[in-house]
C-alpha positions in Angstrom: -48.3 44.7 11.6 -51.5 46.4 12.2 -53.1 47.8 15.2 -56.7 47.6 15.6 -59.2 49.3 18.0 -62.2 48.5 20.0 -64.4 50.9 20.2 -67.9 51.3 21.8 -67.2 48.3 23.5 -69.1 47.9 27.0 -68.5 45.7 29.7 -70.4 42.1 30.3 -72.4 42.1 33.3 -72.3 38.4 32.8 -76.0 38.0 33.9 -76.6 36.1 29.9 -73.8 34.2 30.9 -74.9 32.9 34.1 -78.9 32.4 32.8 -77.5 30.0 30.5 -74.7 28.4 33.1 -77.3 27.4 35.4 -79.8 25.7 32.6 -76.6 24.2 31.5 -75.2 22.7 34.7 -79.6 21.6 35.6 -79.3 19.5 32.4 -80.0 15.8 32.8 -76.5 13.5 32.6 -78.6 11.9 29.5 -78.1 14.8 27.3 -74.5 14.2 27.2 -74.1 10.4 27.8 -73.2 8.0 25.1 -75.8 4.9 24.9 -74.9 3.0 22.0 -72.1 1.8 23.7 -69.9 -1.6 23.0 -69.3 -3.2 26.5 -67.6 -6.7 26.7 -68.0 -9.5 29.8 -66.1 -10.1 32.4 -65.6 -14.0 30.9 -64.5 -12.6 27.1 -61.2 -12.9 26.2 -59.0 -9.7 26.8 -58.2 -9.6 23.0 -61.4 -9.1 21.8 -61.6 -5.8 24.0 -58.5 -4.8 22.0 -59.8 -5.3 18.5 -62.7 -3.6 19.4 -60.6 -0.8 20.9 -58.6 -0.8 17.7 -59.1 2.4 15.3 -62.6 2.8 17.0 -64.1 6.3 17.7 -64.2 5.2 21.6 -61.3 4.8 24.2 -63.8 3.6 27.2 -65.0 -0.2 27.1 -67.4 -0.7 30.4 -66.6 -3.9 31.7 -69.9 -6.5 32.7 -70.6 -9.0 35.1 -73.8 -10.4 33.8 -75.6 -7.5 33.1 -73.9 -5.2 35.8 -70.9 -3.0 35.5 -68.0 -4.1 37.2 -64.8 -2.1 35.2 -63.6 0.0 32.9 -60.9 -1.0 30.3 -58.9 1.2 27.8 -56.7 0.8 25.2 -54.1 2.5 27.6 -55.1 -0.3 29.6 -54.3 -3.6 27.4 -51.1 -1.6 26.4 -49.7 -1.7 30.0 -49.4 -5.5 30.1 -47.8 -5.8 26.9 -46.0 -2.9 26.8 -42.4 -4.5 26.2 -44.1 -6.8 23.2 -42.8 -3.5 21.2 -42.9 -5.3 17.0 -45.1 -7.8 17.9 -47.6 -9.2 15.1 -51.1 -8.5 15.5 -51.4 -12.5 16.1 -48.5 -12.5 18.3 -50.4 -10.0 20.5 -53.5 -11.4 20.4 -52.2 -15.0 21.2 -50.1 -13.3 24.4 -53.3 -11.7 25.5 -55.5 -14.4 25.8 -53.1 -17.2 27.0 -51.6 -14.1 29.6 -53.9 -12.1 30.7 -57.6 -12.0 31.4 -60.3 -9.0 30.9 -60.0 -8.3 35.0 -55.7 -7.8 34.7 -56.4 -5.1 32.5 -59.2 -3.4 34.0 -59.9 -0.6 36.1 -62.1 -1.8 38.8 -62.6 1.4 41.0 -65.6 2.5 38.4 -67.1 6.0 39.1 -71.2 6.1 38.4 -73.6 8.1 38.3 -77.6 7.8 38.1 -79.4 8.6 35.2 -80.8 11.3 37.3 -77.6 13.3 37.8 -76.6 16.4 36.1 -74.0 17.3 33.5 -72.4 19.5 36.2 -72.5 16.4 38.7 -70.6 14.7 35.9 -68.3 17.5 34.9 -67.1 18.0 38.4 -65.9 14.6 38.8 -64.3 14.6 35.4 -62.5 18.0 36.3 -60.6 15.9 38.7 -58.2 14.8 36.1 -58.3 11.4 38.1 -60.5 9.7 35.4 -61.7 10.2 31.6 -65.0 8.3 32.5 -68.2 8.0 33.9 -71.0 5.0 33.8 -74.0 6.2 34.3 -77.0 3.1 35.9 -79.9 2.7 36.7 -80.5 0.0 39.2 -77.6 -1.0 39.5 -77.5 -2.0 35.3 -75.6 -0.1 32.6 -77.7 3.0 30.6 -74.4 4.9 29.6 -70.9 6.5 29.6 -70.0 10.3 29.8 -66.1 11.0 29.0 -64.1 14.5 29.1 -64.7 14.3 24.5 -68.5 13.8 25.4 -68.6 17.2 27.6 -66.4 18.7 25.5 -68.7 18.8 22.2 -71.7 19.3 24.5 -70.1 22.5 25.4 -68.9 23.2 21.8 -72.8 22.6 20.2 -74.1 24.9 22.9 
């Protein structure tokens, strides 16, 4: 094992630090927000939220009333109410979810928004909560976006 030394080393002042904090937690909710989003109505059968959940790059499916968000559904979601079909076929499951449940079973209905004029820091102190993994973001009222923890977390790692 080897032992290595610093030397010359002098402490941060953290003043960089904090320049670049406050331009960071200042920055518009829309730098970080996903907008091409797949969203599904409140009418549509639950299992075509879970195909389109299935091997996608996105856990967060905002839920729509018309043209206004109403829920938030997750794959985590769908997989409570069939949690003892453990072996079911893919047919099996989709055929239990539709004749079973609807989109509004499955959904989370308490939805946490935001403007499009909030900040990042508005959005990462809600998601610091640990009490949900994401955000919509409106404006009037009708869906612009979604921030979740993975979008903050490579808008902190591209910084």
């Amino acid at each position: 094992m080897m032992s290595h030394r610093c030397q010359d080393v002098k402490p941060y002042s953290g003043t960089a630090l904090n320049t670049h904090t406050e331009d960071v937690r200042s920055e518009p909710i829309t730098t970080v927000m996903t907008t091409d989003l797949v969203s599904i109505d409140l009418d549509q059968p639950l299992s075509e939220a879970y195909h389109a959940l299935q091997g996608a790059s996105f856990e967060h499916i905002p839920v729509l009333d018309v043209d206004r968000p109403v829920g938030m559904l997750s794959s985590t979601d769908i997989l409570r109410l069939v949690y003892d079909a453990e072996g079911a076929s893919d047919k099996m499951l989709t055929s239990m979810l539709d004749h079973q449940f609807n989109i509004e079973d499955a959904m989370s209905s308490e939805l946490v928004t935001l403007t499009t004029d909030a900040t990042v820091h508005d959005a990462a102190e809600i998601l610091a909560e640990g009490k949900v993994h994401s955000i919509v973001v409106v404006d009037d009222g009708k869906l612009t976006g979604i921030v979740t923890t993975t979008d903050l977390v490579r808008y902190l790692r591209d910084l």
